[in-house]
N, C-alpha and C positions, 0 to 999 in steps of 0.2 A: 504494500500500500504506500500511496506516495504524502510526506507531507504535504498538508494545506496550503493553498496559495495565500499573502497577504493582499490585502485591497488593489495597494501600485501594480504587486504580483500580476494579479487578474486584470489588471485594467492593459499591463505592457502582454500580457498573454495575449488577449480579445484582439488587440491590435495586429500585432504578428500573426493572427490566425485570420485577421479580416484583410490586411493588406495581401498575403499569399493568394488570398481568392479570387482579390480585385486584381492584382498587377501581375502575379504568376511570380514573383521574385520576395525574394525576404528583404523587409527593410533594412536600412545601414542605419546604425546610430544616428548620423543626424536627424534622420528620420524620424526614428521613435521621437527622438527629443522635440524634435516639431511637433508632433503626434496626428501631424494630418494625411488623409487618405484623396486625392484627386482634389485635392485643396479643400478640405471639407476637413474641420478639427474633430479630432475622432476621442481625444483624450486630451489633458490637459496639459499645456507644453511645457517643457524641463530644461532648465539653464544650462545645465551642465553633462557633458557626454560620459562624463563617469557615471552617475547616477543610473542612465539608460543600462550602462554596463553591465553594473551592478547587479539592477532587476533581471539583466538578461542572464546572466551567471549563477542567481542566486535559480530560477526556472530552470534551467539545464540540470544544474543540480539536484535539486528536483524532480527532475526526468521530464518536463511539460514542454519542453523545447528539446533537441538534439545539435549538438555544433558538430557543423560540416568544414571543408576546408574545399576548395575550389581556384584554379590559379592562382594562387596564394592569399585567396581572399575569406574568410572566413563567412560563416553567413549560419542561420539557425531555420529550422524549420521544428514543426510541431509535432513530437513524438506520439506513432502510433499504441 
């Protein structure tokens, strides 16, 4: 069983799982930190790219997310 998500958790989850459907790619950090989707605020926005990290780290962790690696680029998508 997987620990519980926190609020930010859920909120940087939803997002990652509603951009993947919209645009077929995983957001980058700046992204999440924007939190918008086709310019349409989907969450609320975060000053700082560590933060997004953070939440994205703590999900992987988690298991709610999976970090991939891809031409040297990292990227997460949403554990089946």
């Amino acid at each position: 069983m997987r620990a519980p998500m926190t609020d930010k958790q859920k909120e940087v989850f939803k997002f990652v799982e509603k951009f993947w459907s919209l645009e077929e790619r995983c957001p980058s950090l700046r992204e999440i930190c924007e939190g918008k989707i086709r310019n349409v605020q989907e969450i609320p926005p975060r000053s700082a790219k560590n933060t997004a990290h953070f939440l994205v780290l703590k999900l992987v962790e988690k298991r709610y997310l999976v970090e991939d690696q891809h031409g040297g680029r990292t990227f997460w998508r949403v554990a089946s």
